[in-house]
C-alpha positions, 0 to 999 in steps of 0.5 A, spaced: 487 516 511 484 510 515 487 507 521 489 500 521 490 496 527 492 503 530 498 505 525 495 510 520 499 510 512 501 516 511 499 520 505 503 517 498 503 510 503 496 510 502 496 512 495 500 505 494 496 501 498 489 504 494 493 502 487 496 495 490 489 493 491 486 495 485 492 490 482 497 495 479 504 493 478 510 496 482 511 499 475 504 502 474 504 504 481 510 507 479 507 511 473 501 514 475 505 517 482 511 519 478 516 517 482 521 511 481 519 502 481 524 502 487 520 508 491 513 504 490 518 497 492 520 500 499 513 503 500 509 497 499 514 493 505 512 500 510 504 498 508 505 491 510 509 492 516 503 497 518 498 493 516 502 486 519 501 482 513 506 479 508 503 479 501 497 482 497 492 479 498 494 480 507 492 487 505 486 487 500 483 482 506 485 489 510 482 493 505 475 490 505 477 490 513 477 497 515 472 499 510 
């Protein structure tokens, strides 16, 4: 997984981070992890906090950032 400001996402972190730019809802997020909305909620906060944004769109300019 790639290191963003020196913090790596952890595996299923980079899983949600990977959906959440590709415009997957929690809820669909959710279904193709198979674990629960509330899960994906919590993971997309962690994601934020590592990446140090507060929305969507902080971590899709990230993504487009470190690649």
């Amino acid at each position: 997984m790639k290191r963003l400001l020196g913090r790596p996402l952890a595996k299923r972190e980079g899983e949600v981070w990977q959906y959440l730019v590709q415009g997957l809802t929690s809820g669909e997020t959710a279904t193709k992890m198979k674990i629960a909305e509330h899960t994906v909620n919590s993971m997309r906060k962690i994601v934020y906090r590592k990446l140090g944004v507060h929305n969507v769109a902080g971590a899709i300019h990230k993504w487009y950032d470190a690649a």
